[in-house]
ROLUM-204954 format. One record per residue (C-alpha): x, y, z. Coordinates in nm, 3 decimals, padded with zeros to 5 digits. Last residue first. Example, Ala and Ser with C-alpha at 12.3 -4.5 7.8 and 13.67 -1.06 7.14 Angstrom:
2
{atom {01.367 -00.106 00.714}},
{atom {01.230 -00.450 00.780}},
This chain:
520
{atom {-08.933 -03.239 08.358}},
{atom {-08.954 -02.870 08.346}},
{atom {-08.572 -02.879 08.407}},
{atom {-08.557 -03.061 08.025}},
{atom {-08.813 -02.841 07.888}},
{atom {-08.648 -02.504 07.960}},
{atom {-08.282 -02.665 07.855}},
{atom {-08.488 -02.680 07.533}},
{atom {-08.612 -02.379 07.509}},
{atom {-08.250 -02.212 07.529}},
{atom {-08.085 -02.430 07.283}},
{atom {-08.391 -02.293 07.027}},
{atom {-08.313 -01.971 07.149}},
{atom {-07.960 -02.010 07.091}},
{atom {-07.989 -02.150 06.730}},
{atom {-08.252 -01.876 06.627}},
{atom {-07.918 -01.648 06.764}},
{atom {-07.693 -01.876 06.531}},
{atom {-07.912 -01.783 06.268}},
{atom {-07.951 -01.457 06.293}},
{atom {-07.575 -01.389 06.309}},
{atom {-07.513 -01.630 06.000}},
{atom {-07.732 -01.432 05.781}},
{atom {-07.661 -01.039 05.911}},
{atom {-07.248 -01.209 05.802}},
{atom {-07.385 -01.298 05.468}},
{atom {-07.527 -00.994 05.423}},
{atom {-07.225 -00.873 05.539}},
{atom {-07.028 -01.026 05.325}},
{atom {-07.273 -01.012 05.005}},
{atom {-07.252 -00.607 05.043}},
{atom {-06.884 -00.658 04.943}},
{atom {-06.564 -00.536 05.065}},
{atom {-06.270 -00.605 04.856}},
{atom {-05.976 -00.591 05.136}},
{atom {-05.602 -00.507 05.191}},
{atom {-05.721 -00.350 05.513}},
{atom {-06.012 -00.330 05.740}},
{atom {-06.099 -00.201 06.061}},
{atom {-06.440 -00.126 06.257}},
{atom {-06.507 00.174 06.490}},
{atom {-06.886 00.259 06.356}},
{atom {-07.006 00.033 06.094}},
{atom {-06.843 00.037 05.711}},
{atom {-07.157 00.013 05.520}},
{atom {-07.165 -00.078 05.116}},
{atom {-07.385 00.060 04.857}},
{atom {-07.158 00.034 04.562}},
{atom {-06.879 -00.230 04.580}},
{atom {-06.655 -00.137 04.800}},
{atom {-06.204 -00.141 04.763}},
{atom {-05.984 -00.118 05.041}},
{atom {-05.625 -00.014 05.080}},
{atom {-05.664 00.116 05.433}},
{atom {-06.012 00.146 05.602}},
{atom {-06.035 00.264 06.008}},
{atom {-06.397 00.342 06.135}},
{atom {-06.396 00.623 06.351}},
{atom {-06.737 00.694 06.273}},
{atom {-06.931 00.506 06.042}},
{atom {-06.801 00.448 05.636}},
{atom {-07.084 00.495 05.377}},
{atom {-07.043 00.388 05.003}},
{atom {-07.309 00.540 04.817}},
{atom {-07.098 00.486 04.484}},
{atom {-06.794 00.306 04.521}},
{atom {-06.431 00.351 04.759}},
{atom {-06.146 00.323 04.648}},
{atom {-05.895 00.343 04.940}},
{atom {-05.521 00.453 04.938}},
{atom {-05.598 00.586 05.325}},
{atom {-05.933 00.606 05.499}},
{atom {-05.985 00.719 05.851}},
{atom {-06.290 00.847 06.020}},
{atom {-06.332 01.061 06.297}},
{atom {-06.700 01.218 06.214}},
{atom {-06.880 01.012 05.908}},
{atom {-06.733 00.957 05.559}},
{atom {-07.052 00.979 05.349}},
{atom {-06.978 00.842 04.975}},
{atom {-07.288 00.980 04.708}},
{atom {-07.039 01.020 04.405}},
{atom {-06.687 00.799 04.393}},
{atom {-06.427 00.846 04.613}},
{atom {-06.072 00.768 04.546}},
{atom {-05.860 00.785 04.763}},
{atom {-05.453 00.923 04.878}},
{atom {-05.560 01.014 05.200}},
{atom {-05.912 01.096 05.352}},
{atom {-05.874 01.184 05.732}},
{atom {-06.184 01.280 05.908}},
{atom {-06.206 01.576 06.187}},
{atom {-06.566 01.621 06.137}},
{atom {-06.743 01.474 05.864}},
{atom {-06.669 01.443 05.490}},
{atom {-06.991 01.382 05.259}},
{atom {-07.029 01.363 04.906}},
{atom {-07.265 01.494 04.649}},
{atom {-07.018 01.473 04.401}},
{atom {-06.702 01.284 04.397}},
{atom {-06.385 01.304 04.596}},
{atom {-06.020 01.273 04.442}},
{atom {-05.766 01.239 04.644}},
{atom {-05.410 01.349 04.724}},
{atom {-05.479 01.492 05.021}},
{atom {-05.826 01.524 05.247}},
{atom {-05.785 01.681 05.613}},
{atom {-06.125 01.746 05.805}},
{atom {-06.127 02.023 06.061}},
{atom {-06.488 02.116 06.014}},
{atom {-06.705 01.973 05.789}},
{atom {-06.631 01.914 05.390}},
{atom {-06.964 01.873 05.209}},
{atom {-07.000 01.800 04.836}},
{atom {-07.223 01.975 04.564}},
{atom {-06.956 01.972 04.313}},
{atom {-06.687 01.723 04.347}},
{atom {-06.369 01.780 04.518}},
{atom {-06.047 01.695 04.342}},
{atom {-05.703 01.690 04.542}},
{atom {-05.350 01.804 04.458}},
{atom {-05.343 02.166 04.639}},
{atom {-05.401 01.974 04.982}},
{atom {-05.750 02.011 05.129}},
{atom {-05.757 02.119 05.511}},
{atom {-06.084 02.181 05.653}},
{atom {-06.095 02.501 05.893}},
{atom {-06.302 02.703 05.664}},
{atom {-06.589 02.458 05.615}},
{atom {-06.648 02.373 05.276}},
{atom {-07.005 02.358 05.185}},
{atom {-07.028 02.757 05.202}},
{atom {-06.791 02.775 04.904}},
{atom {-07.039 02.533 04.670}},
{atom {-07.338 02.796 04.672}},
{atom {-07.121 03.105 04.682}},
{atom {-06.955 03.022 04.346}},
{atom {-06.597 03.035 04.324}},
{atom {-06.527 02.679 04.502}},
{atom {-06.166 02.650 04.678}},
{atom {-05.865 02.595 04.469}},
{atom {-05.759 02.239 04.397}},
{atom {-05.436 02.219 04.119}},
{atom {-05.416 01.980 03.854}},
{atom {-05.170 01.762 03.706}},
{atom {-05.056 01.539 03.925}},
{atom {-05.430 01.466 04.031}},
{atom {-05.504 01.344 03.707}},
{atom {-05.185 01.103 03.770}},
{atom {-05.336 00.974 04.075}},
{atom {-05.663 00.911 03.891}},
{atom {-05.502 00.726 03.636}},
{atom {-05.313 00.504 03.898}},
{atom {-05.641 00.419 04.089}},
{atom {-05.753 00.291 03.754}},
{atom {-05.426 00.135 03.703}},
{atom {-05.446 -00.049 03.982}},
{atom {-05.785 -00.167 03.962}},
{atom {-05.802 -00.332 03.629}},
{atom {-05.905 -00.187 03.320}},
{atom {-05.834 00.142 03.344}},
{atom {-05.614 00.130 03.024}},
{atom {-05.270 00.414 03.031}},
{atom {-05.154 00.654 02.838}},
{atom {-04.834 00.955 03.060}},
{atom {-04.641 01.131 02.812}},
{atom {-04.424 01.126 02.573}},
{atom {-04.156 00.966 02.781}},
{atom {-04.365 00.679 02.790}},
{atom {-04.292 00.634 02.445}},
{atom {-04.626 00.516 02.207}},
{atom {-04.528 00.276 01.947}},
{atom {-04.792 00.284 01.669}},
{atom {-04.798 -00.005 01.462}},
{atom {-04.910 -00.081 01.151}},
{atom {-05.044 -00.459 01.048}},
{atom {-04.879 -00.512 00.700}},
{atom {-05.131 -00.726 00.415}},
{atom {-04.797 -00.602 00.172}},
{atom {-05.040 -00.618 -00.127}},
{atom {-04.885 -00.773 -00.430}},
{atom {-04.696 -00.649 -00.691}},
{atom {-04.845 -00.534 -01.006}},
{atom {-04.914 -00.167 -00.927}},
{atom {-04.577 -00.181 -00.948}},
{atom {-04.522 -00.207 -01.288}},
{atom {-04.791 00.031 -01.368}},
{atom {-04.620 00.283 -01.170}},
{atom {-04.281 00.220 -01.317}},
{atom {-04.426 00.299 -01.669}},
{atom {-04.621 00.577 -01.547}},
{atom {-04.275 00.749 -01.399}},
{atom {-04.184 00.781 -01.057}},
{atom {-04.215 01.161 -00.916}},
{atom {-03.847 01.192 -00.704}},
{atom {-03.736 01.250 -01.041}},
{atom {-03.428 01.056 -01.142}},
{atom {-03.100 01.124 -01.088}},
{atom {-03.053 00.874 -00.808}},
{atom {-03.217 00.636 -00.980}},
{atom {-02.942 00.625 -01.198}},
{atom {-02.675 00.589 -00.984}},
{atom {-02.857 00.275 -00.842}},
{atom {-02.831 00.147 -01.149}},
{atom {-02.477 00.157 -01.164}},
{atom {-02.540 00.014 -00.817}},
{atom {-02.606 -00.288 -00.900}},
{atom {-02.993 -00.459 -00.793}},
{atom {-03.200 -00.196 -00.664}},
{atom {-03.435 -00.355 -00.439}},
{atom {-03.819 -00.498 -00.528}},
{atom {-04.058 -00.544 -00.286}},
{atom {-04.037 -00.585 00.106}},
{atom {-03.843 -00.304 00.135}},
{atom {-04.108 -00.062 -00.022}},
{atom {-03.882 00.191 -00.221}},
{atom {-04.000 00.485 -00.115}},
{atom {-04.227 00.831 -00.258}},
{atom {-04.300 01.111 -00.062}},
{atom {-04.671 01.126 00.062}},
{atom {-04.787 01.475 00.090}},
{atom {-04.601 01.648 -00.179}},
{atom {-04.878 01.400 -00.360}},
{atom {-04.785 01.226 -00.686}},
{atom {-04.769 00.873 -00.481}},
{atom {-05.108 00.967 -00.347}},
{atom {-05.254 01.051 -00.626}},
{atom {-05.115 00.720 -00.806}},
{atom {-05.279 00.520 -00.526}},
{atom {-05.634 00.699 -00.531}},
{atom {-05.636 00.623 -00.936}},
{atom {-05.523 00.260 -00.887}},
{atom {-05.801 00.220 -00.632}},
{atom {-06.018 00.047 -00.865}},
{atom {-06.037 -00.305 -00.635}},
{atom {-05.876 -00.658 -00.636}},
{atom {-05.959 -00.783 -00.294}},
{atom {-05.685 -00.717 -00.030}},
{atom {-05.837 -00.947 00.270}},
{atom {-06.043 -01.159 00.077}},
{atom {-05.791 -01.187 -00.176}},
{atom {-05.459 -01.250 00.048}},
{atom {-05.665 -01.514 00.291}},
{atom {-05.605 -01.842 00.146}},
{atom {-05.279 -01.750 -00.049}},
{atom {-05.126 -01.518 00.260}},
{atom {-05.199 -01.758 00.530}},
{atom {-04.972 -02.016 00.270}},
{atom {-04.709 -01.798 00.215}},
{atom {-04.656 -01.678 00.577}},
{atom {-04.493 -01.297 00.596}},
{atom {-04.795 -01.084 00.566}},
{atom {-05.013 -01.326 00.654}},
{atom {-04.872 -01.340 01.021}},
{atom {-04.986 -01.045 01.175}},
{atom {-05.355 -01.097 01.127}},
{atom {-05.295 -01.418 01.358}},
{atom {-05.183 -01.214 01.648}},
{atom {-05.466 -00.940 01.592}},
{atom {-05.716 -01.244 01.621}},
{atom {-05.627 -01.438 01.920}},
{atom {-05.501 -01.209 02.241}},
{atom {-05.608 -00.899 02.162}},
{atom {-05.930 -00.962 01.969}},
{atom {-06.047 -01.252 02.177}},
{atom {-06.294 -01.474 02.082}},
{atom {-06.200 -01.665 01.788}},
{atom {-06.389 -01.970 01.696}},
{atom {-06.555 -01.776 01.425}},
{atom {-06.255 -01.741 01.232}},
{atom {-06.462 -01.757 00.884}},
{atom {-06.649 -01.422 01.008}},
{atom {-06.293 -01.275 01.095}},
{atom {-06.208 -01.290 00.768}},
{atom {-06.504 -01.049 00.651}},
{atom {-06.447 -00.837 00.928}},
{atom {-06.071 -00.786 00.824}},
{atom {-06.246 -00.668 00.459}},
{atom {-06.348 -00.351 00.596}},
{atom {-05.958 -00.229 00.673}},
{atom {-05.910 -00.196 01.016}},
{atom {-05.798 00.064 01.276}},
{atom {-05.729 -00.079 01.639}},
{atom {-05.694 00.048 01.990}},
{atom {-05.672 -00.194 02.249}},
{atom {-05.410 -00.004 02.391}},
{atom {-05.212 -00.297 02.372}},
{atom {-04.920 -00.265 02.659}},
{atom {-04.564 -00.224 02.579}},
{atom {-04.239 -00.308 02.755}},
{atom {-04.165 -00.655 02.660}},
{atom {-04.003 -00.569 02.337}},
{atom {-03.865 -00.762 02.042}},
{atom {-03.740 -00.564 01.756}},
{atom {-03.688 -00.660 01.396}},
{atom {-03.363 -00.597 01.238}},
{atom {-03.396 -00.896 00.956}},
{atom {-03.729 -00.784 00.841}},
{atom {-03.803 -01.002 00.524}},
{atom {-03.594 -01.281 00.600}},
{atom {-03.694 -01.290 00.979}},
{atom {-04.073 -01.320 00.882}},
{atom {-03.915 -01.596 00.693}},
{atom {-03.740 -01.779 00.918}},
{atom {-04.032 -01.775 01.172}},
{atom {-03.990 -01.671 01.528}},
{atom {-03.995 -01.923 01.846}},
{atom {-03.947 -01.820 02.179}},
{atom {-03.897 -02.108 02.418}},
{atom {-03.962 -02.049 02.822}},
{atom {-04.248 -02.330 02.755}},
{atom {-04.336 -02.345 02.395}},
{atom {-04.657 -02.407 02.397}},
{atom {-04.806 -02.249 02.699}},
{atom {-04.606 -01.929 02.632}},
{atom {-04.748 -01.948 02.272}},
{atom {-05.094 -01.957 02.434}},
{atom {-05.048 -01.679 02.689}},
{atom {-04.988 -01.460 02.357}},
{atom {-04.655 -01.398 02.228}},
{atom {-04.746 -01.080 01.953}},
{atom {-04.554 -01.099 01.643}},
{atom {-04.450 -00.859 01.357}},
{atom {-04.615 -00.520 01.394}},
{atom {-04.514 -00.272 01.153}},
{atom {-04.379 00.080 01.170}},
{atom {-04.125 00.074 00.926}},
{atom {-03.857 00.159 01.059}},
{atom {-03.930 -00.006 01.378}},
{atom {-03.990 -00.356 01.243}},
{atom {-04.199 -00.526 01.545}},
{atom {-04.138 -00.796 01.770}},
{atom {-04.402 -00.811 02.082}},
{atom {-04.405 -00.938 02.424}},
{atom {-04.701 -00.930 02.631}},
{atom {-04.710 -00.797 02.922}},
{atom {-04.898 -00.842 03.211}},
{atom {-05.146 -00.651 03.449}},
{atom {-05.156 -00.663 03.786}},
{atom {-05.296 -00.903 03.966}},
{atom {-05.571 -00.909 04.171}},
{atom {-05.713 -00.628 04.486}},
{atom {-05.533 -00.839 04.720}},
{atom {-05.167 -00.790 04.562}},
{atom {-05.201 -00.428 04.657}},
{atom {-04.990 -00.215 04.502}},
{atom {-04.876 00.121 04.605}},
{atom {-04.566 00.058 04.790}},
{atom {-04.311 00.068 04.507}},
{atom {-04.435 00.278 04.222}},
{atom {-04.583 00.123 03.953}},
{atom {-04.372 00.071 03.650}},
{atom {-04.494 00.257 03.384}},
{atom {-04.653 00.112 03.063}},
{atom {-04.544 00.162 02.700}},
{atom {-04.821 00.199 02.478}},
{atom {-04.924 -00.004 02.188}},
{atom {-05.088 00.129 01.896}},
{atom {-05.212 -00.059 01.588}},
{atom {-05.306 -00.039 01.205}},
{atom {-05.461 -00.249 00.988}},
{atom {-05.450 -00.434 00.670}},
{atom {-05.169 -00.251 00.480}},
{atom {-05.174 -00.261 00.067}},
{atom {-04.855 -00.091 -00.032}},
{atom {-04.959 00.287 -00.048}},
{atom {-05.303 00.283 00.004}},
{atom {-05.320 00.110 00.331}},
{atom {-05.023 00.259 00.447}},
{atom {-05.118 00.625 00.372}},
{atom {-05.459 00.553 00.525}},
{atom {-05.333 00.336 00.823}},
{atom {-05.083 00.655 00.882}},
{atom {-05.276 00.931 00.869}},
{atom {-05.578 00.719 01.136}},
{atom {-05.308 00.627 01.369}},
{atom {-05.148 01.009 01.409}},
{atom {-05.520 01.154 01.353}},
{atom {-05.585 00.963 01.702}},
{atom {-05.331 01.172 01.860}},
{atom {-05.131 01.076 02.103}},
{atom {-04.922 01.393 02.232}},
{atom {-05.218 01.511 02.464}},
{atom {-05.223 01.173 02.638}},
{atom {-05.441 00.833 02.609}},
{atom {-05.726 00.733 02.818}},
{atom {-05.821 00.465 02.723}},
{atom {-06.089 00.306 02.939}},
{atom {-06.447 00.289 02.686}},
{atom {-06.259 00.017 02.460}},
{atom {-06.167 00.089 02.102}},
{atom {-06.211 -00.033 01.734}},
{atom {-06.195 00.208 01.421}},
{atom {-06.353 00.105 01.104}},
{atom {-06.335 00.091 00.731}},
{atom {-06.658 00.133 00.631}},
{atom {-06.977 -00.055 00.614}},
{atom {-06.999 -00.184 00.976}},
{atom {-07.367 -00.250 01.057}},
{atom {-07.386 -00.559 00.907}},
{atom {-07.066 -00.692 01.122}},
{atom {-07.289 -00.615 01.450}},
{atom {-07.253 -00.957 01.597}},
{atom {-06.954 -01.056 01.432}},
{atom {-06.805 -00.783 01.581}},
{atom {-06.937 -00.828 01.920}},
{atom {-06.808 -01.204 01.879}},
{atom {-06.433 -01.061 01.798}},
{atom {-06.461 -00.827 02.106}},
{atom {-06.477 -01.102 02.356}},
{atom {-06.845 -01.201 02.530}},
{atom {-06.888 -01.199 02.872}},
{atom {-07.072 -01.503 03.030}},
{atom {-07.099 -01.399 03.432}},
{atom {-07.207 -01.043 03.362}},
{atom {-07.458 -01.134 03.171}},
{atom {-07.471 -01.085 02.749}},
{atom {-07.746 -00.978 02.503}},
{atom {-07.585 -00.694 02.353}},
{atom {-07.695 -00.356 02.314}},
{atom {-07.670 -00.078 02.037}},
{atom {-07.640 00.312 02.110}},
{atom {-07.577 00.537 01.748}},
{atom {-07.388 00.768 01.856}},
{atom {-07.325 01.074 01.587}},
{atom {-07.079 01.287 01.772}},
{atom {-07.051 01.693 01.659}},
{atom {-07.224 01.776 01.999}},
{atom {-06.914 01.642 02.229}},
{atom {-07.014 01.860 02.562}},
{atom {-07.396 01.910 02.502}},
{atom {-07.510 01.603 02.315}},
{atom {-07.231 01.373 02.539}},
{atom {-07.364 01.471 02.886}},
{atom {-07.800 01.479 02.910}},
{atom {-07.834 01.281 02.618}},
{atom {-07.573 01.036 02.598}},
{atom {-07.540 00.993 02.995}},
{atom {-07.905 00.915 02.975}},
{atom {-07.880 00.700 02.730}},
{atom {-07.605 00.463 02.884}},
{atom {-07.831 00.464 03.226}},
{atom {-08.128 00.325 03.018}},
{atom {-07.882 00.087 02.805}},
{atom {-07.698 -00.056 03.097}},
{atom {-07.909 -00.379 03.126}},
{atom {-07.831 -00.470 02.743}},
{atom {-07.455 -00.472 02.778}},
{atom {-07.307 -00.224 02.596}},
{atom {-07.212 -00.128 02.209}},
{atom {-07.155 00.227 02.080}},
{atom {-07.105 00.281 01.702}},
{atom {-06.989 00.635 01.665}},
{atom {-07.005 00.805 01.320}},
{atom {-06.837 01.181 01.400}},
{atom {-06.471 01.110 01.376}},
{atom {-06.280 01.452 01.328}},
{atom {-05.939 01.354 01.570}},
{atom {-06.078 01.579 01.814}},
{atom {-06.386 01.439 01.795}},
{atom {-06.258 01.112 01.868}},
{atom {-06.024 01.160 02.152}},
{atom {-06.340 01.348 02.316}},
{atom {-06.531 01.003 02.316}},
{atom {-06.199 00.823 02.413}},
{atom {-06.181 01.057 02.715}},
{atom {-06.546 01.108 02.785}},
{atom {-06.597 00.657 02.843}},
{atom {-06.403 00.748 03.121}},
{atom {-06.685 00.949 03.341}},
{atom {-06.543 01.306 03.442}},
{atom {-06.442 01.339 03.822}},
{atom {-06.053 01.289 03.756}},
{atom {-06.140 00.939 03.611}},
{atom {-06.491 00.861 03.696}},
{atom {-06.695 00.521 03.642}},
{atom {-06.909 00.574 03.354}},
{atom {-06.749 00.323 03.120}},
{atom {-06.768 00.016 03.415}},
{atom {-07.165 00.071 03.454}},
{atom {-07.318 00.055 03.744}},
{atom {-07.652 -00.104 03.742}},
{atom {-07.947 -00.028 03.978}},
{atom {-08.105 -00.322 04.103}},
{atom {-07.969 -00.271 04.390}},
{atom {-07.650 -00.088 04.324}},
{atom {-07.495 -00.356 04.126}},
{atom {-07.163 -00.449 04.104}},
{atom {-06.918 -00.220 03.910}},
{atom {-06.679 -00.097 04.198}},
{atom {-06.640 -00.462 04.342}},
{atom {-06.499 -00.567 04.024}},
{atom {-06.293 -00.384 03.834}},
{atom {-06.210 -00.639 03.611}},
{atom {-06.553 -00.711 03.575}},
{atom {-06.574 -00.465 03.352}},
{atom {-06.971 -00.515 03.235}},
{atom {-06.917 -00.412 02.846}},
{atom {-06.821 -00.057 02.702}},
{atom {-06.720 -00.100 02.365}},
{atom {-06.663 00.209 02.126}},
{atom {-06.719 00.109 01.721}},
{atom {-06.583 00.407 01.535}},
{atom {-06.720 00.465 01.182}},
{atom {-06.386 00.568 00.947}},
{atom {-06.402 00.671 00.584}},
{atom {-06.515 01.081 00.690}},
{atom {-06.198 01.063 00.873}},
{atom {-05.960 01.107 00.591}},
{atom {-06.130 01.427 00.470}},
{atom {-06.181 01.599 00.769}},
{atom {-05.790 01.534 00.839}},
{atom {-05.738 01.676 00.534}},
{atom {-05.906 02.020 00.595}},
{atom {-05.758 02.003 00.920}},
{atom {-05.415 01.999 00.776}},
{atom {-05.447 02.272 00.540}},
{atom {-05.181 02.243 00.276}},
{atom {-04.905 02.483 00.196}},
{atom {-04.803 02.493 -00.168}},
């Protein structure tokens, strides 16, 4: 009997609510300082000219998820709304957001664990954590994570499930050690075969134990060809069982959901004594015996010896099983039904070979997602008379470039491999190559800009030179002037306006008193 996979994929997610965060990012600071007094928010910055926070959103409701539980800082909720109702209602319409703010400044940040806390009473369900900058590829889907916590949680009493992506090296060249550094690693063992996160070394356990690296005996026991890669990022993408909340309320000292609490919910499931204090509150005794055998009857769900339980013990008897039905009988049912709960963390090992996920939570990789965006498209001059008079026919825009709506290219202006926002200006015989420009940017006549990111309302003066810089929002470039390997800031030349005026108060003051001194 053929099954209809949508129809149980609508089925499976109807258990989930998805809690999306979208704090400050002050990872990619200068691009998300203020405006003014306008804020600008991290999740709405554009990858490929379509706000971030859209590719998770869309990941969703392609996946079936329509309960969304959106968090973000207080001071963004009028912009956040906006983008819900004028954006989200018309292109996701199925979504369900339900907007909720935290009290939190962008100095004093709070870690996903203390957001969770926060809004545990709001969580019901079985949920499904992720950050507003994954963007993960066509051949990740969120139905993959969701299938297999369900089967896994059911089947042997699984916790959570996670996915971890293997990062690219960047290319030689394109980083720029001033902008921060780039992300790290962190190792990880895992079981392969089974698709279960073991270990995670966190900073801390590289603090401890020096160049050490120190597994238990009995997490080694029970998987004794475990993995250890250094390859893999965390997508920050997690699906939990209720009942994790309810331990994380007695861990209230934990912050960080990455690097604190996901490593410590790997270790009950092979630690005795983490396993005894934590085993019932995180596997309480429930009536899903009738779900379980379902499943196990299912041609959806073959049935397997879970290696972590009983094995065959001669193989006599293993001849025997072999002739059974691949439907166990009651009797063995009840019997396992016995055992306890596995408490597994799933993982999700995402190939780079299967195409192209990445976090834009730092500024390399952001610039690298819009690069690869870029890869994949193809620029063709506007259809629509309105936009195809704004670009002037001797401009020269490669094929792998983005141009906003609504933006101006004058005459004999070269862009390549960027992406330019809307409402943007290019003047006369400008060079824009390999940047990013976000909406509102005016590049004025002779200008230069190469592997620059530049933010919202950023102007640049004529023949002004910038290569490999970053602006916060708002920020003036002045006619002729040079910069590279820089964050520019409007506090810099505020700053700079600052010490001008005062040294010139300074020289007048000098100046009336050499006055006085010749008077007498």
């Amino acid at each position: 009997m053929d099954f209809d996979e949508s129809s149980t994929s609508k089925i499976v997610t109807r258990e989930f609510l998805a809690v999306v965060l979208a704090g400050f990012g002050n990872e990619l600071l200068p691009l998300t300082n203020n405006h003014g007094d306008e804020p600008c928010l991290k999740a709405l910055l554009p990858i490929g000219n379509k706000p971030m926070l859209e590719y998770p959103l869309a990941w969703l409701e392609q996946s079936g998820i329509t309960d969304v539980l959106l968090i973000c800082p207080t001071s963004h909720r009028s912009a956040m709304s906006n983008y819900i109702q004028s954006d989200v209602s018309s292109s996701l319409p199925s979504l369900r957001i339900d907007l909720q703010t935290f009290e939190e400044s962008q100095d004093m940040a709070p870690g996903t664990c203390t957001v969770l806390r926060h809004f545990a009473s709001r969580i019901k369900s079985d949920f499904i954590v992720l950050p507003c900058d994954f963007v993960p590829p066509p051949s990740l889907t969120l139905s993959r994570l969701l299938n297999k916590f369900r089967t896994e949680s059911t089947y042997d009493g699984a916790i959570a499930t996670t996915c971890f992506y293997e990062a690219s090296k960047p290319d030689k060249g394109s980083v720029t050690e001033d902008w921060g550094m780039l992300p790290v690693n962190m190792p990880i063992v895992f079981d392969d075969k089974t698709g279960t996160l073991l270990h995670i070394d966190t900073p801390d356990d590289v603090d401890r134990n020096s160049d050490d690296f120190l597994l238990r005996m009995s997490l080694l026991t029970q998987y004794p060809r475990t993995k250890l890669s250094a390859s893999f990022r965390d997508s920050h993408v997690y699906v939990c069982r209720r009942t994790v909340l309810d331990v994380l309320q007695q861990k209230s000292h934990f912050d960080s959901m990455k690097e604190e609490f996901i490593p410590w919910l790997c270790k009950p499931q092979y630690q005795r004594t983490r396993r005894e204090k934590y085993g019932n509150i995180l596997s309480p005794v429930t009536n899903n015996l009738s779900q379980a055998l379902a499943m196990k009857h299912s041609t959806l769900h073959l049935p397997a010896r879970k290696q972590h339980l009983r094995r065959s013990a001669a193989g006599s008897e293993a001849d025997d099983e072999h002739l059974r039905s691949v439907v166990p009988s009651p009797v063995e049912e009840d019997d396992e039904e016995s055992d306890e709960p596995s408490l597994r963390v799933g993982l999700v090992a995402h190939r780079a070979s299967a195409g192209f996920a990445s976090r834009a939570n730092n500024l390399h990789t952001y610039l690298e997602l819009n690069r690869f965006f870029l890869s994949q498209t193809s620029y063709t001059l506007p259809s629509d008379p309105e936009n195809r008079a704004l670009i002037d026919q001797k401009a020269q825009i490669s094929t792998d470039s983005m141009i906003g709506r609504s933006t101006r290219v004058e005459e004999r202006a070269t862009i390549k491999r960027s992406v330019i926002g809307k409402h943007c200006v290019i003047g006369k015989m400008a060079r824009v190559i390999g940047c990013i420009l976000l909406d509102h940017c005016v590049v004025a006549d002779g200008a230069k800009l190469d592997g620059c990111i530049l933010g919202t309302y950023t102007k640049v003066g004529a023949k002004a030179e910038l290569s490999r810089c970053v602006t916060q929002p708002g920020y003036e470039v002045g006619a002729g002037e040079t910069a590279k390997n820089e964050k520019l800031e409007t506090s810099d030349w505020t700053a700079q306006d600052t010490s001008e005026d005062q040294s010139s108060e300074e020289d007048s003051e000098d100046g009336s008193e050499g006055s006085t001194d010749s008077s007498e």
